[in-house]
PyMOL commands that place a pseudoatom at each C-alpha (Angstrom):
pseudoatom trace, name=CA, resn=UNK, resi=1, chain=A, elem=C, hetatm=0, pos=[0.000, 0.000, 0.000]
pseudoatom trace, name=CA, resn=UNK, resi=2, chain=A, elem=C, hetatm=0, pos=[1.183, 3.824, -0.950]
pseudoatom trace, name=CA, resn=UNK, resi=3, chain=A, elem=C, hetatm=0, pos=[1.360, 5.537, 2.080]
pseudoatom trace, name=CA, resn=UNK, resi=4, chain=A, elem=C, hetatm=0, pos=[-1.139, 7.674, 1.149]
pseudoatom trace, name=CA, resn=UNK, resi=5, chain=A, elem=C, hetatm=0, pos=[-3.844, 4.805, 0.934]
pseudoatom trace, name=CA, resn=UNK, resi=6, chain=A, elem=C, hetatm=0, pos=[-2.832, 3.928, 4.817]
pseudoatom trace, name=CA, resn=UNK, resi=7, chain=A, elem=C, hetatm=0, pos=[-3.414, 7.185, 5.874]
pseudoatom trace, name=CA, resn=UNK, resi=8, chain=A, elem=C, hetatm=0, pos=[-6.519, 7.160, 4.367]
pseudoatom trace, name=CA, resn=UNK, resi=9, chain=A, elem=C, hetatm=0, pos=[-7.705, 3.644, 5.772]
pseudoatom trace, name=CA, resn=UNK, resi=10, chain=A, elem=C, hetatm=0, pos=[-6.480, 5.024, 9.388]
pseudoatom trace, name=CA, resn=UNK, resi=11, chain=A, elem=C, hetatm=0, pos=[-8.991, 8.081, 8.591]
pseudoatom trace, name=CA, resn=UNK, resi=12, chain=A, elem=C, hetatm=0, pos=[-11.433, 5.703, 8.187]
pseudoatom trace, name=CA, resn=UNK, resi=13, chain=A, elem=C, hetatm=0, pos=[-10.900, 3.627, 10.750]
pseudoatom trace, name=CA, resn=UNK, resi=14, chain=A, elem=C, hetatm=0, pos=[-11.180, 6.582, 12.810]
pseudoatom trace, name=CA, resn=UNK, resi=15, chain=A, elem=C, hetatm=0, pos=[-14.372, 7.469, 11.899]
pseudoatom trace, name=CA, resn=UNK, resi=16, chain=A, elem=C, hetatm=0, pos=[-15.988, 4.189, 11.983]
pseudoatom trace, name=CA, resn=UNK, resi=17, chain=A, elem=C, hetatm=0, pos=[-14.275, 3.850, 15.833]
pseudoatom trace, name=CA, resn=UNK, resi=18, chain=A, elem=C, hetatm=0, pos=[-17.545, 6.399, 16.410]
pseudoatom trace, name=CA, resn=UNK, resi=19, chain=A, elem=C, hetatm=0, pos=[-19.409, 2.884, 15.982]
pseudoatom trace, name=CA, resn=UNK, resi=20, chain=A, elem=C, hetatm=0, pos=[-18.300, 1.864, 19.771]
pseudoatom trace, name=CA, resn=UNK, resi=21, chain=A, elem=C, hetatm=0, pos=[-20.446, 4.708, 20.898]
pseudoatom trace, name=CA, resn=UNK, resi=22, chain=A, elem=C, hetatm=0, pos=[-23.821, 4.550, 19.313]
pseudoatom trace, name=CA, resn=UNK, resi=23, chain=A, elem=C, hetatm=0, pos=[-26.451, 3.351, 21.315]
pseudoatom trace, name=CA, resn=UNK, resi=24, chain=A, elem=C, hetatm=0, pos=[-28.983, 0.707, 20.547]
pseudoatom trace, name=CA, resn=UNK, resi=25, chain=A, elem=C, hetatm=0, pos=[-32.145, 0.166, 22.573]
pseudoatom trace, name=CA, resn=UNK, resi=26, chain=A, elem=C, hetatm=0, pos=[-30.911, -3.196, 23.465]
pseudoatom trace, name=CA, resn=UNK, resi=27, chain=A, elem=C, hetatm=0, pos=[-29.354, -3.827, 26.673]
pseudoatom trace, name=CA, resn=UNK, resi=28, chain=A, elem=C, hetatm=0, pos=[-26.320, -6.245, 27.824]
pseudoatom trace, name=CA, resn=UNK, resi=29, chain=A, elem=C, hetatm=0, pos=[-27.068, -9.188, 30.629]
pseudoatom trace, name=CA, resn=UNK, resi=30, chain=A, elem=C, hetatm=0, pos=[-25.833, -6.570, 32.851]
pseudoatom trace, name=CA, resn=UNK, resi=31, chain=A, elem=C, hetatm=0, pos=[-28.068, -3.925, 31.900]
pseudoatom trace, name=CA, resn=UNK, resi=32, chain=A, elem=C, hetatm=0, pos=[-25.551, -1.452, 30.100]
pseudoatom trace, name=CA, resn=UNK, resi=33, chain=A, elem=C, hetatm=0, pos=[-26.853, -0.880, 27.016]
pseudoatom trace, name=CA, resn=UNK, resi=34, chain=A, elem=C, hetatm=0, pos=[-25.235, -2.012, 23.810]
pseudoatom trace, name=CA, resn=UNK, resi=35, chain=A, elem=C, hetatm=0, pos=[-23.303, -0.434, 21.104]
pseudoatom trace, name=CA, resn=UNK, resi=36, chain=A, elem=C, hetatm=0, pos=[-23.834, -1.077, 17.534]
pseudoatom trace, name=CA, resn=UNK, resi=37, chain=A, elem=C, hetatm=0, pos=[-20.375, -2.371, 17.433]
pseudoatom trace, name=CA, resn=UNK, resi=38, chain=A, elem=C, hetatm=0, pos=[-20.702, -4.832, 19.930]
pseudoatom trace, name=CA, resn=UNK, resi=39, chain=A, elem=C, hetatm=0, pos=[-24.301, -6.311, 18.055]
pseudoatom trace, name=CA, resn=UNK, resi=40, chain=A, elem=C, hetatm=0, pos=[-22.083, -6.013, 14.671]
pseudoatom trace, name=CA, resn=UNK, resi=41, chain=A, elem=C, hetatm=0, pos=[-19.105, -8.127, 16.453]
pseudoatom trace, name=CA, resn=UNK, resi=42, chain=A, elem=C, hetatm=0, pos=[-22.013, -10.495, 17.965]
pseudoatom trace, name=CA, resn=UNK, resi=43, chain=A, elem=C, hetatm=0, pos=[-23.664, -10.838, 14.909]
pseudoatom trace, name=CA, resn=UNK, resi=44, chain=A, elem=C, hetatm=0, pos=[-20.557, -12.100, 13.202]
pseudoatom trace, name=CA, resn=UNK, resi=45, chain=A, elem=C, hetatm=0, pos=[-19.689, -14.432, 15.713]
pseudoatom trace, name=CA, resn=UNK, resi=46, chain=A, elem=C, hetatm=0, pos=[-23.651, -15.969, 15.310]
pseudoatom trace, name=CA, resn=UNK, resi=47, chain=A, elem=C, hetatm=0, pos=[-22.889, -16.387, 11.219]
pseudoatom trace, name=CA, resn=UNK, resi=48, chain=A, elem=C, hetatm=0, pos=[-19.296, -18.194, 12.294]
pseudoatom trace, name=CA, resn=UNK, resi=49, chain=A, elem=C, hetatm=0, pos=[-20.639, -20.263, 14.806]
pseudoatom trace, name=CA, resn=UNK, resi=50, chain=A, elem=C, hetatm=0, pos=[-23.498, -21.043, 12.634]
pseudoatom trace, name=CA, resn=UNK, resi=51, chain=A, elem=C, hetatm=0, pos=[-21.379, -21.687, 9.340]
pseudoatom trace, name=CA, resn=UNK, resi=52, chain=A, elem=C, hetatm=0, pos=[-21.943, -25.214, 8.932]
pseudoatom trace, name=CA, resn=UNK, resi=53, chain=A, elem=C, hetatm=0, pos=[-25.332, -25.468, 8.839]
pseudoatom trace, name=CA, resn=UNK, resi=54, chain=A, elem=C, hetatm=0, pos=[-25.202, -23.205, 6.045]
pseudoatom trace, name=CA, resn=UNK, resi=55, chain=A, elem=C, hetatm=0, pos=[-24.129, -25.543, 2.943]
pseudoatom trace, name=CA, resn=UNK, resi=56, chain=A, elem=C, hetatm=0, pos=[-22.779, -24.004, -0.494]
pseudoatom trace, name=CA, resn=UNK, resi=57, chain=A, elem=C, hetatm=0, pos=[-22.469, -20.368, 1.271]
pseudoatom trace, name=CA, resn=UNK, resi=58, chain=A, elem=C, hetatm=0, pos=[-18.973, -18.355, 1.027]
pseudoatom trace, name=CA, resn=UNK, resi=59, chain=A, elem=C, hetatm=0, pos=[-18.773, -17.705, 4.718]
pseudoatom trace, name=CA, resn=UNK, resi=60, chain=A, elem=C, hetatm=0, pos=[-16.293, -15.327, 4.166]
pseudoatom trace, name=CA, resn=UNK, resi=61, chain=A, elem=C, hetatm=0, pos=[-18.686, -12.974, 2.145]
pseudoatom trace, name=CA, resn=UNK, resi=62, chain=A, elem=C, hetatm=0, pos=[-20.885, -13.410, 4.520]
pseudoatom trace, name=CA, resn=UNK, resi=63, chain=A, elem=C, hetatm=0, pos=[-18.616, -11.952, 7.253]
pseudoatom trace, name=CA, resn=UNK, resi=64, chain=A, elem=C, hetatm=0, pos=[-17.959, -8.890, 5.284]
pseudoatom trace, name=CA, resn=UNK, resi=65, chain=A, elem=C, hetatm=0, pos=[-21.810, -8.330, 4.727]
pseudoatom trace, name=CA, resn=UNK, resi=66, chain=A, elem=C, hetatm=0, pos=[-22.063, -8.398, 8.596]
pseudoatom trace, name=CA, resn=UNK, resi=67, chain=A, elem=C, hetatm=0, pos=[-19.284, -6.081, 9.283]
pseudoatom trace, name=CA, resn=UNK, resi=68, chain=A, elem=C, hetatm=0, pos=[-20.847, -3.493, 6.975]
pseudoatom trace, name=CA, resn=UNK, resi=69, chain=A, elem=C, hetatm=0, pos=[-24.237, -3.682, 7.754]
pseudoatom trace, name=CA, resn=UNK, resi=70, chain=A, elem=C, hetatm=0, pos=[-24.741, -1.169, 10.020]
pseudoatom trace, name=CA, resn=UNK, resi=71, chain=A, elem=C, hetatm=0, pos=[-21.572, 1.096, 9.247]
pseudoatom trace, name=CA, resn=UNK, resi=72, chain=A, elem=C, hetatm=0, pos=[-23.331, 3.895, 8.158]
pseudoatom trace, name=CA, resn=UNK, resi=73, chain=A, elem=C, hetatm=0, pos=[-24.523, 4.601, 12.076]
pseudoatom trace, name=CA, resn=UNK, resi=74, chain=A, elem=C, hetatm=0, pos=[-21.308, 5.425, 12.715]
pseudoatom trace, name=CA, resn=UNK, resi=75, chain=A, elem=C, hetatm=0, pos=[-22.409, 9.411, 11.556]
pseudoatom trace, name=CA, resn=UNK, resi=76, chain=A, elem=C, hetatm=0, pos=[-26.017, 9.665, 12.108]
pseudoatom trace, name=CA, resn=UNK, resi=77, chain=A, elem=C, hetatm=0, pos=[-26.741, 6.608, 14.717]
pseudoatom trace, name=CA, resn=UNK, resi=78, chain=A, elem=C, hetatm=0, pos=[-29.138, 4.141, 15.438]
pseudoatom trace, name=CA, resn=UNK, resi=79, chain=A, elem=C, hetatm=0, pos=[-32.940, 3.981, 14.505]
pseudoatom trace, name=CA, resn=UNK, resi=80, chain=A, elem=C, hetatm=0, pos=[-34.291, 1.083, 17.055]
pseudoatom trace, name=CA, resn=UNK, resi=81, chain=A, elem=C, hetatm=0, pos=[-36.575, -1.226, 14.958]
pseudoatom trace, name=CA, resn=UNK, resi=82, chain=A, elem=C, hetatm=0, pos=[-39.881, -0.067, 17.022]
pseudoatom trace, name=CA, resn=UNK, resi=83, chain=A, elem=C, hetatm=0, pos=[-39.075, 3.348, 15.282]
pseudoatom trace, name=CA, resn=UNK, resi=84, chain=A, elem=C, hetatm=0, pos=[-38.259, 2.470, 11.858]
pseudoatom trace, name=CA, resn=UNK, resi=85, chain=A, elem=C, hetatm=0, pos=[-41.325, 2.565, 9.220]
pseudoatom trace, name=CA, resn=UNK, resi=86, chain=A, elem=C, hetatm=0, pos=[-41.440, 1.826, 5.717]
pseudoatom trace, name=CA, resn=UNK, resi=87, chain=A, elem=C, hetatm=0, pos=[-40.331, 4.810, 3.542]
pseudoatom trace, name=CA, resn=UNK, resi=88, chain=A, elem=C, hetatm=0, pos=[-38.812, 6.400, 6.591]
pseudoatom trace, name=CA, resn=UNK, resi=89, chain=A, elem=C, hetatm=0, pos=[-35.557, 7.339, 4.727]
pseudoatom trace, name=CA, resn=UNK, resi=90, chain=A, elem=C, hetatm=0, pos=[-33.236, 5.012, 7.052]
pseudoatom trace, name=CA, resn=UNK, resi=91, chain=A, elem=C, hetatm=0, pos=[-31.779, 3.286, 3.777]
pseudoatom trace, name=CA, resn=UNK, resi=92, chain=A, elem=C, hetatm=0, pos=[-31.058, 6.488, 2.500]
pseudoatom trace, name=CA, resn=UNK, resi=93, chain=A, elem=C, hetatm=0, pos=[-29.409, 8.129, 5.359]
pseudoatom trace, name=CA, resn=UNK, resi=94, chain=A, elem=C, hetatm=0, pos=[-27.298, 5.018, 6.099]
pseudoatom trace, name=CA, resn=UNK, resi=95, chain=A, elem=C, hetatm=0, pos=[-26.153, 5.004, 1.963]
pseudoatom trace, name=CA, resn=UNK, resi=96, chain=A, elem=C, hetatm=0, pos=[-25.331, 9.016, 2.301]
pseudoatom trace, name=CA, resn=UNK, resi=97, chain=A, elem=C, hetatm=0, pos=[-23.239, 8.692, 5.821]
pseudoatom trace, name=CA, resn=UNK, resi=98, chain=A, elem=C, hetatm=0, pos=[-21.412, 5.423, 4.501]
pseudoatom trace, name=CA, resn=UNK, resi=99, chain=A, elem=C, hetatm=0, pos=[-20.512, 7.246, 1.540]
pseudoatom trace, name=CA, resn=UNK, resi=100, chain=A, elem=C, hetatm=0, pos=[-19.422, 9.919, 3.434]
pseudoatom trace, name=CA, resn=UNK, resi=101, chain=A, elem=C, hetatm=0, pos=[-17.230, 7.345, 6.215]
pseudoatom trace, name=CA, resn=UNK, resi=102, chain=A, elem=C, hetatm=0, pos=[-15.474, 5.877, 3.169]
pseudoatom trace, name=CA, resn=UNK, resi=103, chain=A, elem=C, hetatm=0, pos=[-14.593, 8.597, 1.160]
pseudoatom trace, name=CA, resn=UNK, resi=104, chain=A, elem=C, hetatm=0, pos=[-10.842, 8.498, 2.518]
pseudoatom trace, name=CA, resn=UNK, resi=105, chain=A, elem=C, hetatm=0, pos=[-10.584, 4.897, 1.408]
pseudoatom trace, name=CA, resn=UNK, resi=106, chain=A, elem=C, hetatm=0, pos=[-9.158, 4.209, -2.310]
pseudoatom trace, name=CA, resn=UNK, resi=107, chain=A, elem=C, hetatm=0, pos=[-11.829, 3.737, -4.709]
pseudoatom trace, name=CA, resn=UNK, resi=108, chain=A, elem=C, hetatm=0, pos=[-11.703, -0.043, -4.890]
pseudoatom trace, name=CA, resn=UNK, resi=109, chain=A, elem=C, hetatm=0, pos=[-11.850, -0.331, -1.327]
pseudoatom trace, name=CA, resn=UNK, resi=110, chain=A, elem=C, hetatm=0, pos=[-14.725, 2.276, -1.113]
pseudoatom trace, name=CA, resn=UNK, resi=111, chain=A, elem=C, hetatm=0, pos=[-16.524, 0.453, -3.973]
pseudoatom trace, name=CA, resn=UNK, resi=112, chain=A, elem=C, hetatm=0, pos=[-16.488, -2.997, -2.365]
pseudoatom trace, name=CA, resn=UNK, resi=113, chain=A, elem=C, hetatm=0, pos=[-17.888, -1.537, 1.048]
pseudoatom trace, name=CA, resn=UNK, resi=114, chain=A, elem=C, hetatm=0, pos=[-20.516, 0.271, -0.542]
pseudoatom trace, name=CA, resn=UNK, resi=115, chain=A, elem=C, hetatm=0, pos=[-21.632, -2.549, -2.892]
pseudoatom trace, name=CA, resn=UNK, resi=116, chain=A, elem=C, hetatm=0, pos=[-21.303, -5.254, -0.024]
pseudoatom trace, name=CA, resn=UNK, resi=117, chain=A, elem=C, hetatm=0, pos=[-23.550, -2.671, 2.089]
pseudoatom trace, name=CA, resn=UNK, resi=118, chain=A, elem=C, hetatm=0, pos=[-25.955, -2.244, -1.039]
pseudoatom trace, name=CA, resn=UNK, resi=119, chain=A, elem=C, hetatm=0, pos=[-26.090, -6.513, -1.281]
pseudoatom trace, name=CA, resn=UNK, resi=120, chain=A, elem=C, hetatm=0, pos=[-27.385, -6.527, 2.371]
pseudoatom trace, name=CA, resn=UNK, resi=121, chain=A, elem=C, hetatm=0, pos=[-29.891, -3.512, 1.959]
pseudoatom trace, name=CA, resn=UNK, resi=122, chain=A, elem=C, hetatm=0, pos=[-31.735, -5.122, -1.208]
pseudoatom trace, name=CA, resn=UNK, resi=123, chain=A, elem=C, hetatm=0, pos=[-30.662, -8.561, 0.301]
pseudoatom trace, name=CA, resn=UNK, resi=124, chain=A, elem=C, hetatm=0, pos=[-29.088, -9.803, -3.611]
pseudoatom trace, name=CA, resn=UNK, resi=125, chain=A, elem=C, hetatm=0, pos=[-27.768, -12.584, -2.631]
pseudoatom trace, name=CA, resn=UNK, resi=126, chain=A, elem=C, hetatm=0, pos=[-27.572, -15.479, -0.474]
pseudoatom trace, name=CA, resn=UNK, resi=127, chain=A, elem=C, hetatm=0, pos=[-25.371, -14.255, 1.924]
pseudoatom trace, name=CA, resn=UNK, resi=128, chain=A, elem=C, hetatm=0, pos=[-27.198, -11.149, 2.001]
pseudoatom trace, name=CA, resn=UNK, resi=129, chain=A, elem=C, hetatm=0, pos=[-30.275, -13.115, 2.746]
pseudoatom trace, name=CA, resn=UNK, resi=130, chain=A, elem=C, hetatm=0, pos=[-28.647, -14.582, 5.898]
pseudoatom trace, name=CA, resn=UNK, resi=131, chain=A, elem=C, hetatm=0, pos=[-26.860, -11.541, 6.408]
pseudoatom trace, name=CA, resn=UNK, resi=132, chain=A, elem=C, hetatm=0, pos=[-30.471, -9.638, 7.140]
pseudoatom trace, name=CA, resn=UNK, resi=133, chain=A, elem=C, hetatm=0, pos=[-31.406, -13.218, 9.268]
pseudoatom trace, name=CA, resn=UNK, resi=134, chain=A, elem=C, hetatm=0, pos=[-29.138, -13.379, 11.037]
pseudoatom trace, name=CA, resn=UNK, resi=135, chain=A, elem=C, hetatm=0, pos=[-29.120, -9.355, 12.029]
pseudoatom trace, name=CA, resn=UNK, resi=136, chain=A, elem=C, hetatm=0, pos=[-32.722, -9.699, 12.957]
pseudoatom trace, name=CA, resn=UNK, resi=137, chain=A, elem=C, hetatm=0, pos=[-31.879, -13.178, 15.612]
pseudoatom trace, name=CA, resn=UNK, resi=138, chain=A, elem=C, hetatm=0, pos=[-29.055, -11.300, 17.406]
pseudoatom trace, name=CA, resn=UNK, resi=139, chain=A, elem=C, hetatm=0, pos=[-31.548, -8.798, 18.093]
pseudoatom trace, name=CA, resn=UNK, resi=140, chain=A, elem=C, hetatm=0, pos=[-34.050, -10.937, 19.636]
pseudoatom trace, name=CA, resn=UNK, resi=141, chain=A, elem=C, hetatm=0, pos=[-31.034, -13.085, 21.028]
pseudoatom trace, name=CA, resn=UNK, resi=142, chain=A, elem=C, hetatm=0, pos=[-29.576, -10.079, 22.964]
pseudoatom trace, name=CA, resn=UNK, resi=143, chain=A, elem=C, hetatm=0, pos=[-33.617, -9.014, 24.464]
pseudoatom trace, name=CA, resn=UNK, resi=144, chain=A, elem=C, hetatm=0, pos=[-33.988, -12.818, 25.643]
pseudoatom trace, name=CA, resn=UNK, resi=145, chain=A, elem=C, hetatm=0, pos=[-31.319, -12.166, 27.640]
pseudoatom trace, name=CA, resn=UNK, resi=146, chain=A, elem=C, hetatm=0, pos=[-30.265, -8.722, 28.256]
pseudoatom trace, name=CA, resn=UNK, resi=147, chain=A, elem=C, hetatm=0, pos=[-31.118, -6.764, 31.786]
pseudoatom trace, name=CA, resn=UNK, resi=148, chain=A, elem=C, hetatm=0, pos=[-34.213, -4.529, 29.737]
pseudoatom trace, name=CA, resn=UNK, resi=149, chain=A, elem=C, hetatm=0, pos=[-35.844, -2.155, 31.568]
pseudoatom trace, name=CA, resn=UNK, resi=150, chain=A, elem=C, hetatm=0, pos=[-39.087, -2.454, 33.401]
pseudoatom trace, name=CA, resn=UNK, resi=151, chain=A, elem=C, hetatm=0, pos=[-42.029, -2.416, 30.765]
pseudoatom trace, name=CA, resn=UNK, resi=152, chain=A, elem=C, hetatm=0, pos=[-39.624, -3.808, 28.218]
pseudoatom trace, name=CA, resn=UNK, resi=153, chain=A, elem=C, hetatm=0, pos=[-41.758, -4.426, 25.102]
pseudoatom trace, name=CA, resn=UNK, resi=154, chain=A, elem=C, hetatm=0, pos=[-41.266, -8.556, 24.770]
pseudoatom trace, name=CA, resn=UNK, resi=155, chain=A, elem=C, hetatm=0, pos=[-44.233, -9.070, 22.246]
pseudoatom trace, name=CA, resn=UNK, resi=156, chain=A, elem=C, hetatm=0, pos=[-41.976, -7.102, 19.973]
pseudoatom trace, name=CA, resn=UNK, resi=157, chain=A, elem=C, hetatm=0, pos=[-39.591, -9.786, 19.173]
pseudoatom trace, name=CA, resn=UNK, resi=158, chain=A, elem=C, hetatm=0, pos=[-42.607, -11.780, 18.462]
pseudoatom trace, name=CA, resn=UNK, resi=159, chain=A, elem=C, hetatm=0, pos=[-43.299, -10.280, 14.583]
pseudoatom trace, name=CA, resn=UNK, resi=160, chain=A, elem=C, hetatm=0, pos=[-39.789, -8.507, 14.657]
pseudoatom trace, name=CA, resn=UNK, resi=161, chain=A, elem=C, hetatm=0, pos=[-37.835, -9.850, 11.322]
pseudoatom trace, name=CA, resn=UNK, resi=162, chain=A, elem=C, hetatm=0, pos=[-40.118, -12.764, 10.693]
pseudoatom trace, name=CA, resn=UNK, resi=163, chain=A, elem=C, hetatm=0, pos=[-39.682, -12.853, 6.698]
pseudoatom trace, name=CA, resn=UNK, resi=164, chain=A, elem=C, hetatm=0, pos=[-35.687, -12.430, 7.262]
pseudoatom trace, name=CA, resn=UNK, resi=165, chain=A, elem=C, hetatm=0, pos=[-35.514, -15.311, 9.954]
pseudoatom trace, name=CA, resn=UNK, resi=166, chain=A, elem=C, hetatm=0, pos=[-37.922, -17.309, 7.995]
pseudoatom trace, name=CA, resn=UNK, resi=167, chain=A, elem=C, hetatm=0, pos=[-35.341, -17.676, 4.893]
pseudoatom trace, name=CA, resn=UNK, resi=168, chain=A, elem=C, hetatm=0, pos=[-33.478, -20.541, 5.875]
pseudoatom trace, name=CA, resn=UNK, resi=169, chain=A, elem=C, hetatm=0, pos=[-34.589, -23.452, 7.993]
pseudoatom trace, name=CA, resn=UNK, resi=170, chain=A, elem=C, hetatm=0, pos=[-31.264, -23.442, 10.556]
pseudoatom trace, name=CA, resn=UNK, resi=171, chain=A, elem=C, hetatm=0, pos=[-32.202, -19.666, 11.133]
pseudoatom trace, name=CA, resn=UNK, resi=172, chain=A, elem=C, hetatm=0, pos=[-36.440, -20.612, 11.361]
pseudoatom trace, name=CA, resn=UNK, resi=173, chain=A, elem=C, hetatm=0, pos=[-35.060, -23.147, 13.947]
pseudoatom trace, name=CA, resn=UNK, resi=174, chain=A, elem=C, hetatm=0, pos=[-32.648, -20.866, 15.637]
pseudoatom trace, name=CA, resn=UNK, resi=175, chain=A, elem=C, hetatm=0, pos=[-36.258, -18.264, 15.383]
pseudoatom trace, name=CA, resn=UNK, resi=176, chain=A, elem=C, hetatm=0, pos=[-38.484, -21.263, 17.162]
pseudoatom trace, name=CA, resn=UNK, resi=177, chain=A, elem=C, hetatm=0, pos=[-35.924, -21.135, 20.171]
pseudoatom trace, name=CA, resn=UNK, resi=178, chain=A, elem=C, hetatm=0, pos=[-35.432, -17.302, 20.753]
pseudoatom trace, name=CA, resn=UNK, resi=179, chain=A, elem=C, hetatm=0, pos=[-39.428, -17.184, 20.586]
pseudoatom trace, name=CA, resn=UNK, resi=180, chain=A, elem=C, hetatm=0, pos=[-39.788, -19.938, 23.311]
pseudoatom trace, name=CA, resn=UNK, resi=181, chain=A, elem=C, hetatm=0, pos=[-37.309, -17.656, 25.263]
pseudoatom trace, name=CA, resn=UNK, resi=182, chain=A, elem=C, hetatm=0, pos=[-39.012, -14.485, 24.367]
pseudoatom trace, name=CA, resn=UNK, resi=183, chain=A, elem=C, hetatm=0, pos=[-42.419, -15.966, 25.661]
pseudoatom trace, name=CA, resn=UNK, resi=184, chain=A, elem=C, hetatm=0, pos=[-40.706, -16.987, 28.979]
pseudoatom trace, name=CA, resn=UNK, resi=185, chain=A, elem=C, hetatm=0, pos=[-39.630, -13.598, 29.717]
pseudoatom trace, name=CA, resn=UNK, resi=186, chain=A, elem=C, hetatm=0, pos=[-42.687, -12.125, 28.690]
pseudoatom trace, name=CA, resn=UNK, resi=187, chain=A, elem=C, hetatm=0, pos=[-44.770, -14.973, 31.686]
pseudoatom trace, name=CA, resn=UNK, resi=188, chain=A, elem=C, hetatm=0, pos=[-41.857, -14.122, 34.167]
pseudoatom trace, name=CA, resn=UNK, resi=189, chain=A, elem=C, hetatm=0, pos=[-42.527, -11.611, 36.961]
pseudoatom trace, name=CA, resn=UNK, resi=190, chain=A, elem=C, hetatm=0, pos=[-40.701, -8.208, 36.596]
pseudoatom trace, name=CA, resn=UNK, resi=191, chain=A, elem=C, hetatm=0, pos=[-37.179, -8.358, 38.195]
pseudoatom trace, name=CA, resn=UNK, resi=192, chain=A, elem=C, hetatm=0, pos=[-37.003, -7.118, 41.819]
pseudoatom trace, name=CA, resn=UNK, resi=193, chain=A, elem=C, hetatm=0, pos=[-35.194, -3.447, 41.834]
pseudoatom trace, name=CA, resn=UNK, resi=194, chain=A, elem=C, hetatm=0, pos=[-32.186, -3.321, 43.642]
pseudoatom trace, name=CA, resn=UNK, resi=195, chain=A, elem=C, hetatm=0, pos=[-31.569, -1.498, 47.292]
for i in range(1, 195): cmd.bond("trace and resi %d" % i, "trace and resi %d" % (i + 1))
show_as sticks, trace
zoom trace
């Protein structure tokens, strides 16, 4: 590399550090709530762990299409999914500040991110398809067992993603579990404050 592309990839990677500090409405088993970053690093660790169950798929793509998912929050943040509605211009805002993050990268490398990002968004392929799956059970994952706060809307998870989880039968199975676990939070008794 020309020393000129590693400065710009240490730009970049100094923007997209901003990634550690947006805020999701999820919360950790501890009750801190989570980062973007840390759902995209648990979301890849779901696709590895899940990798052979997933026959004829280039895991590594698949990887990449995780990673890049949800760069674009890195500028403008996170929408939670109770928020979001159809039309609502997320796609758009998340194309404009991922542009904008990797505009210090050299145009190949900018061009992959942007068209790995733009596979996930219109979910092309199937990687994509598991990509958007997968996304949608480490969501419901993290609410089965995060600390939430009281009134904690459980019968969310219930519809959340079902079309994306419902694309492969490992991640339809995986979808079968999380709901048994969402239903048992939703019949256990509210957790006792601390003193």
């Amino acid at each position: 590399m020309k020393t000129e592309e590693i400065l710009g990839a240490l730009d970049f990677l100094r923007a997209a550090e901003a990634l550690k500090d947006v805020e999701r409405s999820a919360h950790t088993s501890r009750g801190r709530v989570e980062s973007t970053a840390e759902h995209t690093w648990r979301l890849c660790l779901m696709a590895m762990v899940f990798a052979d169950g997933l026959e004829g798929i280039d895991l590594g793509k698949l990887l990449r299409i995780c990673i890049v998912h949800d760069l674009g929050e890195a500028l403008s943040g996170d929408i939670p999914a109770v928020l979001q509605t159809p039309g609502g211009g997320k796609a758009a805002r998340e194309r404009a500040d991922l542009r904008e993050l990797c505009r210090p990268l050299p145009e190949a490398r900018r061009a992959e991110i942007l068209a790995l990002w733009e596979e996930y968004e219109a979910a092309a392929t199937p990687e994509a398809v598991l990509a958007k799956g997968f996304d949608k059970l480490e969501t419901l994952l993290q609410h089965t067992q995060g600390r939430n706060p009281a009134g904690f809307d459980y019968a969310f998870n219930l519809d959340y993603g079902r079309k994306q989880t419902a694309a492969h039968p490992l991640m339809a199975e995986i979808r079968a579990i999380l709901d048994e676990a969402t239903r048992a939070r939703m019949a256990a008794p509210p957790p006792k404050e601390a003193s």
